[in-house]
Backbone and ligand atoms as CSV (ligand in chain L), in Angstrom:
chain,resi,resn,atom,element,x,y,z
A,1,UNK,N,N,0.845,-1.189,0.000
A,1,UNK,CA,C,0.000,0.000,0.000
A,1,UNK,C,C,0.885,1.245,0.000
A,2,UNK,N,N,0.403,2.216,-0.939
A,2,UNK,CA,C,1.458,3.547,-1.301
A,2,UNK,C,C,0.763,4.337,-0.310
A,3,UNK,N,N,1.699,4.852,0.865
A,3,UNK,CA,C,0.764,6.347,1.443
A,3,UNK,C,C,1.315,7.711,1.051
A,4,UNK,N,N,0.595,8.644,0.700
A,4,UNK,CA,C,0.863,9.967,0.470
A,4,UNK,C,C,1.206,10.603,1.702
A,5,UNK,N,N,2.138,11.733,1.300
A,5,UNK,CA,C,2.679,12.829,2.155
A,5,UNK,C,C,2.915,14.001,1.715
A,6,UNK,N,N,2.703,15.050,2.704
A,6,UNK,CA,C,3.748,15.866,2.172
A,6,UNK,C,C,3.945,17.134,3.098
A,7,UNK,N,N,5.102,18.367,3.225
A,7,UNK,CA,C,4.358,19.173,4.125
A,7,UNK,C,C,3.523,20.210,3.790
A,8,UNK,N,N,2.974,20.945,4.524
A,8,UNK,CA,C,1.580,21.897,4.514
A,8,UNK,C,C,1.636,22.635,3.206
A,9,UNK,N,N,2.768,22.816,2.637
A,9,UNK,CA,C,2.689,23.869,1.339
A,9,UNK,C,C,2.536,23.362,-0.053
A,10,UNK,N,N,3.531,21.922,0.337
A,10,UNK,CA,C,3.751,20.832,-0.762
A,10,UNK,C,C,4.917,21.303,-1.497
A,11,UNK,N,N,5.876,22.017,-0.668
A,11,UNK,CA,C,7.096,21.986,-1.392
A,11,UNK,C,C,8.196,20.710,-1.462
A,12,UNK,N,N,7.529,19.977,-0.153
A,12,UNK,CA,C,8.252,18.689,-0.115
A,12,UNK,C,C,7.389,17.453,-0.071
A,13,UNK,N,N,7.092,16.665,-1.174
A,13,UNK,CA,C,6.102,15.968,-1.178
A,13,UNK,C,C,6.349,14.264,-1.611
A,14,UNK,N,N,5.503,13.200,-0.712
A,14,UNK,CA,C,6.975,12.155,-1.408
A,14,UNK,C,C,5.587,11.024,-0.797
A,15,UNK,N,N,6.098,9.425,-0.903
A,15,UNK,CA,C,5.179,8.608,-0.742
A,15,UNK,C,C,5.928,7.259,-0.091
A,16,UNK,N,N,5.296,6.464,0.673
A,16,UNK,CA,C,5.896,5.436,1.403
A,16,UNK,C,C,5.166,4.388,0.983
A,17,UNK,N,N,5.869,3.582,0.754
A,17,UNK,CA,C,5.124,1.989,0.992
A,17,UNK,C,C,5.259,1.087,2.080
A,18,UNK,N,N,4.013,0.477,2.206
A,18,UNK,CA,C,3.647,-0.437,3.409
A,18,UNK,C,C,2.827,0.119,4.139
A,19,UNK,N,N,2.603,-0.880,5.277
A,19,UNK,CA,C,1.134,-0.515,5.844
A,19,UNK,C,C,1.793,0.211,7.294
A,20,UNK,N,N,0.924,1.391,7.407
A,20,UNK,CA,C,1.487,1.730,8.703
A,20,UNK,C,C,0.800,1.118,10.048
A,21,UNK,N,N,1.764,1.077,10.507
A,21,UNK,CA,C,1.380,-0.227,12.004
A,21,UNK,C,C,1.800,1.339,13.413
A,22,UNK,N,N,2.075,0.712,14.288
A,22,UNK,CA,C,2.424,1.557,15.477
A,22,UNK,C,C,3.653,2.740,15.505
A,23,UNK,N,N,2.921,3.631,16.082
A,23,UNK,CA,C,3.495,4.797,16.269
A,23,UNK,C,C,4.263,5.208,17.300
A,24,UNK,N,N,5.739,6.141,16.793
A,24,UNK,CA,C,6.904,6.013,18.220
A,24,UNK,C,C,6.308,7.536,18.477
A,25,UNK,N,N,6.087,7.652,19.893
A,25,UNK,CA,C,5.859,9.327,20.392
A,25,UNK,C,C,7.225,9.445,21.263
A,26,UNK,N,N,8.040,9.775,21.271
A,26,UNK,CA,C,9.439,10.113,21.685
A,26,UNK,C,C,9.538,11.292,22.333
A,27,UNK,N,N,9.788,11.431,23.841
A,27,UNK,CA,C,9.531,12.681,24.591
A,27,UNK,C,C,10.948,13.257,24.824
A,28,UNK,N,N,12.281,13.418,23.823
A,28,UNK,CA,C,12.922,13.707,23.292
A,28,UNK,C,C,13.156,15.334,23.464
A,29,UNK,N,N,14.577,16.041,23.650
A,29,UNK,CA,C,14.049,18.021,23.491
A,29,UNK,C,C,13.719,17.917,22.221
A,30,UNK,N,N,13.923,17.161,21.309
A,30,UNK,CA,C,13.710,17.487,19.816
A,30,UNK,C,C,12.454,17.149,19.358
A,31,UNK,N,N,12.249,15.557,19.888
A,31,UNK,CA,C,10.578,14.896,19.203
A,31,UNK,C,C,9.521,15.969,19.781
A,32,UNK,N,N,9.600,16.134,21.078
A,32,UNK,CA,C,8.610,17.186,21.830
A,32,UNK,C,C,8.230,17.972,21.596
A,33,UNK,N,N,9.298,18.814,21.000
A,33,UNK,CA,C,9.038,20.355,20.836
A,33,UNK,C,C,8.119,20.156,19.280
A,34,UNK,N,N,8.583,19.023,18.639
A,34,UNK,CA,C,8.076,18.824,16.845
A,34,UNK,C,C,6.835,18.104,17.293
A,35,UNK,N,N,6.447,17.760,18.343
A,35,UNK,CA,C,5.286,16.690,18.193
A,35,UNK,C,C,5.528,15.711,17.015
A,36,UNK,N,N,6.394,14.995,16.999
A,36,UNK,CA,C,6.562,14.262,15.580
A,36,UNK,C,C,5.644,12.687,16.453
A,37,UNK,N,N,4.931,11.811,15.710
A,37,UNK,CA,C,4.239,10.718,15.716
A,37,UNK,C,C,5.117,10.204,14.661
A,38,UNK,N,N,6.167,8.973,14.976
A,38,UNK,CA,C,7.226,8.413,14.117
A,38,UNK,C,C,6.626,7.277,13.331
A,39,UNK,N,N,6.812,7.095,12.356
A,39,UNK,CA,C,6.456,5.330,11.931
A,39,UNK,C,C,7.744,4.870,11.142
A,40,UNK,N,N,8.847,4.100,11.383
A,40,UNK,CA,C,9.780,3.329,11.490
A,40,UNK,C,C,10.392,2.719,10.094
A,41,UNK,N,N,11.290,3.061,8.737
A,41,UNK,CA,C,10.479,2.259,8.294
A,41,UNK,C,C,12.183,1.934,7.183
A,42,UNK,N,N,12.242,1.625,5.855
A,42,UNK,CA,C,13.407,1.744,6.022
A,42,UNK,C,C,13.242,2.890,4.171
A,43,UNK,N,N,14.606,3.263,4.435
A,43,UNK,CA,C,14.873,4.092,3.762
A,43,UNK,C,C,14.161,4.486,1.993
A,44,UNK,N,N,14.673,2.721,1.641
A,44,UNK,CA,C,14.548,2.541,0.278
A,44,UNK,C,C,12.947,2.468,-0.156
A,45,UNK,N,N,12.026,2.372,0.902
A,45,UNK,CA,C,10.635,2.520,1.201
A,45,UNK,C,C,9.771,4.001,0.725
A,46,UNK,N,N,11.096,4.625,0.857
A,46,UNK,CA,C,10.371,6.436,0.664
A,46,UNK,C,C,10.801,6.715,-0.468
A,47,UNK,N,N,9.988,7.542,-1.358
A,47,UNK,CA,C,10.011,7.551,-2.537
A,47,UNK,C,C,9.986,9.528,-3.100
A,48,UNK,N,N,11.198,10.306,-2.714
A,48,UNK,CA,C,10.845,11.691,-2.397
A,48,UNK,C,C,10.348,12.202,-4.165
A,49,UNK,N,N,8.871,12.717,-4.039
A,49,UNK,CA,C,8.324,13.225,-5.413
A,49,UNK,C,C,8.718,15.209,-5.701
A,50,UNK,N,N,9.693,15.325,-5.144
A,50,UNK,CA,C,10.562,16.869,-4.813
A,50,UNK,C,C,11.395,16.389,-5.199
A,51,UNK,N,N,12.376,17.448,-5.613
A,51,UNK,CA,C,13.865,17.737,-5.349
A,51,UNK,C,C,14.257,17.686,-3.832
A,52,UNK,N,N,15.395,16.849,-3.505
A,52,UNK,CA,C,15.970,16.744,-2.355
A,52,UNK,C,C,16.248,18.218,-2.118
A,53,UNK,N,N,16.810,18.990,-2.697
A,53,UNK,CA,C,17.375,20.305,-2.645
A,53,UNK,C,C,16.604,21.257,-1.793
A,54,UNK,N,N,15.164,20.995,-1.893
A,54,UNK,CA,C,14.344,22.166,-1.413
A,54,UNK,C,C,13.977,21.880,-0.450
A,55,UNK,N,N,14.621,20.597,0.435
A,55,UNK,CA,C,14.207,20.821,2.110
A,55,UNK,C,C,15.807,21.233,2.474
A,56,UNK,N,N,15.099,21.449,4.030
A,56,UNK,CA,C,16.042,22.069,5.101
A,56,UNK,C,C,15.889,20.722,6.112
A,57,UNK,N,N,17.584,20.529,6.411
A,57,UNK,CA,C,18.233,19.722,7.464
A,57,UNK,C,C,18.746,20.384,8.475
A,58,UNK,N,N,18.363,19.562,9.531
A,58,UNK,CA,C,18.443,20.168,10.769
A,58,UNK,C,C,19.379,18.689,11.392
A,59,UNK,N,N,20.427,18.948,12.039
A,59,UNK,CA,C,21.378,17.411,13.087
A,59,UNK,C,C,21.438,18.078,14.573
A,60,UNK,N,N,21.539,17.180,15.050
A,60,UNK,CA,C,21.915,17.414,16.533
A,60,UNK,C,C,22.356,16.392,17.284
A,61,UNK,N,N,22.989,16.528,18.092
A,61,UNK,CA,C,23.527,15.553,18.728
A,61,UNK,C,C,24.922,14.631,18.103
A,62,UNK,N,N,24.426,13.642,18.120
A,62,UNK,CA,C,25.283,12.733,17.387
A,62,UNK,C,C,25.349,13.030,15.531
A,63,UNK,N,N,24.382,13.550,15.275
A,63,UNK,CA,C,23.894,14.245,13.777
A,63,UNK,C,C,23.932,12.899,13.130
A,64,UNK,N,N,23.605,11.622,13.288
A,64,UNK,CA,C,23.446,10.574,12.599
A,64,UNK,C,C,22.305,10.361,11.827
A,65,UNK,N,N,20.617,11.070,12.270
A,65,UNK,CA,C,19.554,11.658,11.777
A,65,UNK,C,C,19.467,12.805,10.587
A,66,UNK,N,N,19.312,13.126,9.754
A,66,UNK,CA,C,18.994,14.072,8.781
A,66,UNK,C,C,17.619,13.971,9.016
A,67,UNK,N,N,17.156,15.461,9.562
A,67,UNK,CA,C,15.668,15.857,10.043
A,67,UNK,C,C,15.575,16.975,9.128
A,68,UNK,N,N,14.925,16.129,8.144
A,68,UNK,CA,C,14.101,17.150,7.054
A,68,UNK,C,C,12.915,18.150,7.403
A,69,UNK,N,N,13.402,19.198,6.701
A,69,UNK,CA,C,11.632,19.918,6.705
A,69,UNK,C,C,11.699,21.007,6.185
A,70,UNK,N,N,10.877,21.639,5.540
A,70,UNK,CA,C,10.210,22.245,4.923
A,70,UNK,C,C,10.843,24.134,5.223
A,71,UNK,N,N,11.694,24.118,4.380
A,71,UNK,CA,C,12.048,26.029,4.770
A,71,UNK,C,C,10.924,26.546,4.354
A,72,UNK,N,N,9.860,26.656,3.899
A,72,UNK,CA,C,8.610,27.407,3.515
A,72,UNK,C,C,7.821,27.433,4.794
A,73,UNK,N,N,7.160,26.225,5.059
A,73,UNK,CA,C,6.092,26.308,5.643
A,73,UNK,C,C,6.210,25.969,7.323
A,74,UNK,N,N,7.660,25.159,7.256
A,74,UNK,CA,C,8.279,24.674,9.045
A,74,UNK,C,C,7.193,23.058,8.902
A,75,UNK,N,N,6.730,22.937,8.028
A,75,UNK,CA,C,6.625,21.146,8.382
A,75,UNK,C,C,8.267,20.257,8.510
A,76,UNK,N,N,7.616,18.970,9.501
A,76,UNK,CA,C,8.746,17.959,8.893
A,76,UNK,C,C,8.237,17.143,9.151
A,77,UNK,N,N,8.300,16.653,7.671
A,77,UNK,CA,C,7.839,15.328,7.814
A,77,UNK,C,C,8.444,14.022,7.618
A,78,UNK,N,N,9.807,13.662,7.872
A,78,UNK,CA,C,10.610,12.168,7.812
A,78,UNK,C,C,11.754,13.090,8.581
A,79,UNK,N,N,12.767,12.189,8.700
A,79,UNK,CA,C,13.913,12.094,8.966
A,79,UNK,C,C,14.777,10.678,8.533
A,80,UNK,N,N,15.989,11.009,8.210
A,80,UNK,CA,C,16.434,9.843,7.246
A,80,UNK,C,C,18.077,9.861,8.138
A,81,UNK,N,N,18.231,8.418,8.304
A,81,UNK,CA,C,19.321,7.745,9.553
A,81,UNK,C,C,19.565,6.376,9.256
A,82,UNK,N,N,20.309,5.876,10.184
A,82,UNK,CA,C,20.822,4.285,10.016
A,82,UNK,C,C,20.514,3.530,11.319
A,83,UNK,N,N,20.538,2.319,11.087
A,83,UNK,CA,C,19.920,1.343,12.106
A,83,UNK,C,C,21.189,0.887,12.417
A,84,UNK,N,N,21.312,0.451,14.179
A,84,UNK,CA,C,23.076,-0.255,14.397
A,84,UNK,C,C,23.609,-0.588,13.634
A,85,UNK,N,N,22.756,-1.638,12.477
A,85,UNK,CA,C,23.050,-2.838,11.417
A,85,UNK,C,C,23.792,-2.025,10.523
A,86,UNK,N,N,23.879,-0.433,10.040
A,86,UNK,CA,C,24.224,0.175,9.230
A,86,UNK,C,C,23.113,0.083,8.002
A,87,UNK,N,N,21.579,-0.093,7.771
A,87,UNK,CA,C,20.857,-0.026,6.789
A,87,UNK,C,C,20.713,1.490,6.957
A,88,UNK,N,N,19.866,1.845,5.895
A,88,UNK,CA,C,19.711,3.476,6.018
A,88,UNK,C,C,18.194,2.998,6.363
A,89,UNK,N,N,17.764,4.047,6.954
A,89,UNK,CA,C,16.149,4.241,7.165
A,89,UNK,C,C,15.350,5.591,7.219
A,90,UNK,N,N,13.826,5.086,7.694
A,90,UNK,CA,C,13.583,6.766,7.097
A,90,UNK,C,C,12.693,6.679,8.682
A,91,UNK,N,N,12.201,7.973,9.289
A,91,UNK,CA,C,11.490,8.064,10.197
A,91,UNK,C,C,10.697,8.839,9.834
A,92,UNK,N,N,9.036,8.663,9.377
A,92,UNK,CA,C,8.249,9.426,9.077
A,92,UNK,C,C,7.362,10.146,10.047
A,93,UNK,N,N,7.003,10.973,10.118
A,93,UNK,CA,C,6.125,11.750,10.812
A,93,UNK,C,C,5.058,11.466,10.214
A,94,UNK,N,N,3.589,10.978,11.036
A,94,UNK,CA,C,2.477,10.367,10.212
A,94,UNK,C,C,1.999,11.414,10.420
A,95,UNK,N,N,1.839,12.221,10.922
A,95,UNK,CA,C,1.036,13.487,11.052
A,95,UNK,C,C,1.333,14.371,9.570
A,96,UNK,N,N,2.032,14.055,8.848
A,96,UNK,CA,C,1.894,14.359,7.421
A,96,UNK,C,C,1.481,13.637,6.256
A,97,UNK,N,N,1.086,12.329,6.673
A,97,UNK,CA,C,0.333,11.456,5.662
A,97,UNK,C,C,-0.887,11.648,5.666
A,98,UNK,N,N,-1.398,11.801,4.465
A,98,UNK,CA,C,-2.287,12.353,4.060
A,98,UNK,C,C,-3.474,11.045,4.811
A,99,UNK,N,N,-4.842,11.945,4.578
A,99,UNK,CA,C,-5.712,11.010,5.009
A,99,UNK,C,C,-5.866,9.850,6.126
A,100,UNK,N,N,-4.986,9.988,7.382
A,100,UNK,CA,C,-4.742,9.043,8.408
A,100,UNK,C,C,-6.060,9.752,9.608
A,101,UNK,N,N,-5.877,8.930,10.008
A,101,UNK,CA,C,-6.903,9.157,11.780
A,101,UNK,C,C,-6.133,8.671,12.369
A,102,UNK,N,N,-5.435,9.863,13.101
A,102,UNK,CA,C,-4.304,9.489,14.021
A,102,UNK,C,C,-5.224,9.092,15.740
A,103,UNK,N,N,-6.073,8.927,15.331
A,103,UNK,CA,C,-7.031,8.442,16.723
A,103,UNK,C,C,-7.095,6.793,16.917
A,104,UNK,N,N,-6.559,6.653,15.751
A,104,UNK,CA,C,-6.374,5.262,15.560
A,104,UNK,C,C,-5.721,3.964,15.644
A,105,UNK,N,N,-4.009,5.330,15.552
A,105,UNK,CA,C,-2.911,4.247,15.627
A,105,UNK,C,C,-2.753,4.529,17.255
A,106,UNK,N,N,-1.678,3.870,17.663
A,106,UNK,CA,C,-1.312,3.006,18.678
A,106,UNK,C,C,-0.199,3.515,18.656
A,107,UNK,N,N,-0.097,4.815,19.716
A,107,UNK,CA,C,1.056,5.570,19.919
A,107,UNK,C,C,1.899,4.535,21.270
A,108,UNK,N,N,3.231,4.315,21.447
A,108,UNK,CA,C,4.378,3.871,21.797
A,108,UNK,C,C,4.820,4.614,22.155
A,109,UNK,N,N,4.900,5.250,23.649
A,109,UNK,CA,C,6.205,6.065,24.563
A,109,UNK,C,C,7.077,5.334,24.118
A,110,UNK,N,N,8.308,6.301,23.761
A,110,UNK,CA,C,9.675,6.288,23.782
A,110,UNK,C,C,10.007,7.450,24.696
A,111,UNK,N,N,11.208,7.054,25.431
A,111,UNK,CA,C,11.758,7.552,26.526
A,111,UNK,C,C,13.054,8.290,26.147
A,112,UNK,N,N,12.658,9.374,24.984
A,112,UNK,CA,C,14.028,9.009,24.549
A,112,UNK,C,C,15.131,10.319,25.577
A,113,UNK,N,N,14.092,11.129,26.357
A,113,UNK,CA,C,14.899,12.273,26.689
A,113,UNK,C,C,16.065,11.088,28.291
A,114,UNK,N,N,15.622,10.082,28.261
A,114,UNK,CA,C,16.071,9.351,29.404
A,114,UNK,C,C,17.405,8.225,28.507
A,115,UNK,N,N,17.738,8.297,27.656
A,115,UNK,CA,C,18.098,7.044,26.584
A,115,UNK,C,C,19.476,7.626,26.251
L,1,ZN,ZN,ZN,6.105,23.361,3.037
């Protein structure tokens, strides 16, 4: 199943495959302040329908994350990183997929400001 995304302006607009299952809420200084609702997934899965060029990256910390988003409008919606294993992956923010009822999924504390 293809899900649509994109952020609020649609300068950055792109599509995932697979079904989305459970959601990471990460109380993080970073996830918090973004309210990001994560869904897990791996890289080669995201399919960006933009130019890479026209988002804005944001690192912190270890900067192993590339936290995309939107210089127009301040959405973000993925972030793109590696798993121990060294795969690349993507971390989507479902709160930018189009058409979801986030009343639905099955948000997951992550602890991450403790981690
Ligand atoms: Zn935008």
């Amino acid at each position: 199943m293809t899900q649509k995304g994109s952020c609020h302006c649609g300068r950055i607009s792109f599509e995932v495959e697979g079904q989305l299952g459970d959601v990471i809420e990460c109380n993080c200084s970073h996830c918090q302040r973004k309210g990001y609702l994560l869904w897990f997934t791996g890289r080669d899965q995201v399919k960006l329908l933009t130019p890479e060029e026209d988002m804005a990256t944001y690192t912190f910390n270890r900067h192993v994350i590339q936290h995309h988003f939107c210089p127009v409008c301040g959405c973000a919606p993925f972030g793109f990183g590696k798993d121990p294993q060294g795969n690349t992956t993507a971390a989507i923010n479902v709160r930018c997929i189009e058409g979801i009822d986030l009343d639905k999924l099955t948000r997951i504390p992550y602890d991450g400001r403790n981690s």
